[in-house]
N, C-alpha and C positions, 0 to 999 in steps of 0.2 A: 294646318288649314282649319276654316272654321264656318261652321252652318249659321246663321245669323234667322230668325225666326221675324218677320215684322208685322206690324196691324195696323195689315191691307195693303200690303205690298208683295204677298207671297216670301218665298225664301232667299236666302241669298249665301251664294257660297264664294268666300273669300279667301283667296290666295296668296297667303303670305309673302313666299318667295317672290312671287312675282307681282303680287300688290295690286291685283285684279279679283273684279268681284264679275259671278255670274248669274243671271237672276234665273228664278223657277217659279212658274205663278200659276194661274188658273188655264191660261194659255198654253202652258206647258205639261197639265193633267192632273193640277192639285183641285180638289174638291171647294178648295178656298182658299182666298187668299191673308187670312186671320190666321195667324201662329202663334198660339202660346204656347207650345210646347213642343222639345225635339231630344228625341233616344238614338245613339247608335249600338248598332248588335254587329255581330260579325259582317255579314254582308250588306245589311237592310237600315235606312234611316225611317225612324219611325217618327209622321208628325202628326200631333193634333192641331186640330182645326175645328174655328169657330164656323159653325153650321154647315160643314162639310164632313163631319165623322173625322175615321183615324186613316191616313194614310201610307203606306209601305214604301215607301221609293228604292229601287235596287239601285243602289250606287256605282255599279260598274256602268247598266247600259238605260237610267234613268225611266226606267218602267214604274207604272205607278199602279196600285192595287188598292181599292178606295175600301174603307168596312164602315158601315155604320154601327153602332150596339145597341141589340136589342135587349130591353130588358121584361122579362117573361113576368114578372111581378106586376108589372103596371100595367104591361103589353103597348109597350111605349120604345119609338126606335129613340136614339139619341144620340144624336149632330152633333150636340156642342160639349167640345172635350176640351177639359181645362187642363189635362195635364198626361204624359206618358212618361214611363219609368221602369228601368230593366235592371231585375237584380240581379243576385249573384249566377242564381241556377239558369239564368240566361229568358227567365219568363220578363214576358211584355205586361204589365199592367195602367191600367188607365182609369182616368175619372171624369167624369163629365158634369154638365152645367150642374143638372139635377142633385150632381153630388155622387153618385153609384160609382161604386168600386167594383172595374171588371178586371179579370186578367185573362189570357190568351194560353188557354187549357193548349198545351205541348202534343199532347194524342189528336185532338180534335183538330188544332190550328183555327180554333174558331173562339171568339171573346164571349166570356161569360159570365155572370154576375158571380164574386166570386161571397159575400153572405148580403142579403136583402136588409140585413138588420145596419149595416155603415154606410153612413150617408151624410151629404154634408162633405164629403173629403177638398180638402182644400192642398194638401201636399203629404207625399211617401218619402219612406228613409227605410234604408235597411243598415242594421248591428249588426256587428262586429259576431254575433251570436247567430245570424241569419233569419232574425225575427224581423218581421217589419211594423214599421211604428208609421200610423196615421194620423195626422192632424187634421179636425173640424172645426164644426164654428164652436163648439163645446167640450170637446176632449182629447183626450191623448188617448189614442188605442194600439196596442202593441198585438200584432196579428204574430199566432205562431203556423205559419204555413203546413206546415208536414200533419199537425194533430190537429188545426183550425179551431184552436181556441186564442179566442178572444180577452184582453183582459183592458179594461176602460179609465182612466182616470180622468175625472170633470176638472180642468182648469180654468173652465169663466169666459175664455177668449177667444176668437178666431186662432186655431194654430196655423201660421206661415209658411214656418222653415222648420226642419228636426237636423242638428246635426250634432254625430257621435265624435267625439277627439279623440286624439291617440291615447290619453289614460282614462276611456270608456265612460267618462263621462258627457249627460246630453243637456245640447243647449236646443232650447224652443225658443222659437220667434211668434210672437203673437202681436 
């Protein structure tokens, strides 16, 4: 089966076997109906949405749980989230219009900025190493989660896409 994300139609879930689609929209408790981005976790589809914050949806009994993120730096809430992404340790991170990199502190259950200093993020990737690597409109940053160092490299471009291959080699989309 497959979640289908659209802009300005809300979501849509498509049923292969049976070749039916079911819609989920503003009507049905999303925040908005702009989808650019969708994560799934064990139980929970997580969607961003344009001017609507990030949404939780429980996939068994479609309950929806709206969060906006607030970020304490600006003292700014912020709606429009370009993108969500769940790594390996099962953390939720997200990015919004503005560019701020939050992720969904595990103790707290609550989104937080995760360093003021990245911004700009345009797409996450995590290695093979459990580092995650960020694209902006100017660099490559490779985040070491566990010691939260930082390491930057300027490539010129909007970065798109990060993907690592099976002989750990990475390709950048820009």
């Amino acid at each position: 089966n497959l979640w289908i994300g659209t802009d300005g139609a809300g979501l849509r879930f498509w049923n292969r076997a049976k070749n039916t689609f079911t819609k989920f929209t503003e009507n049905d408790g999303l925040s908005s109906n702009f989808i650019p981005g969708i994560v799934l976790d064990d139980t929970y589809l997580w969607v961003a949405t344009w001017d609507g914050g990030l949404n939780k949806i429980n996939t068994l009994n479609r309950k929806v749980e709206h969060y906006n993120l607030y970020n304490p730096v600006t003292k700014h809430e912020e709606r429009s989230i370009w993108f969500v992404f769940k790594d390996s340790k099962n953390i939720i991170w997200s990015a919004t219009k503005e560019g701020t990199l939050y992720y969904r502190n595990p103790l707290t259950k609550k989104f937080e900025v995760f360093n003021s200093g990245i911004s700009g993020v345009l797409c996450i990737s995590e290695s093979s190493d459990g580092h995650l690597w960020v694209g902006n409109y100017t660099d490559l940053i490779e985040i070491n989660t566990v010691t939260k160092k930082i390491n930057r490299t300027k490539i010129g471009y909007p970065i798109r896409c990060i993907l690592e291959d099976k002989k750990s080699n990475f390709w950048i989309g820009t």
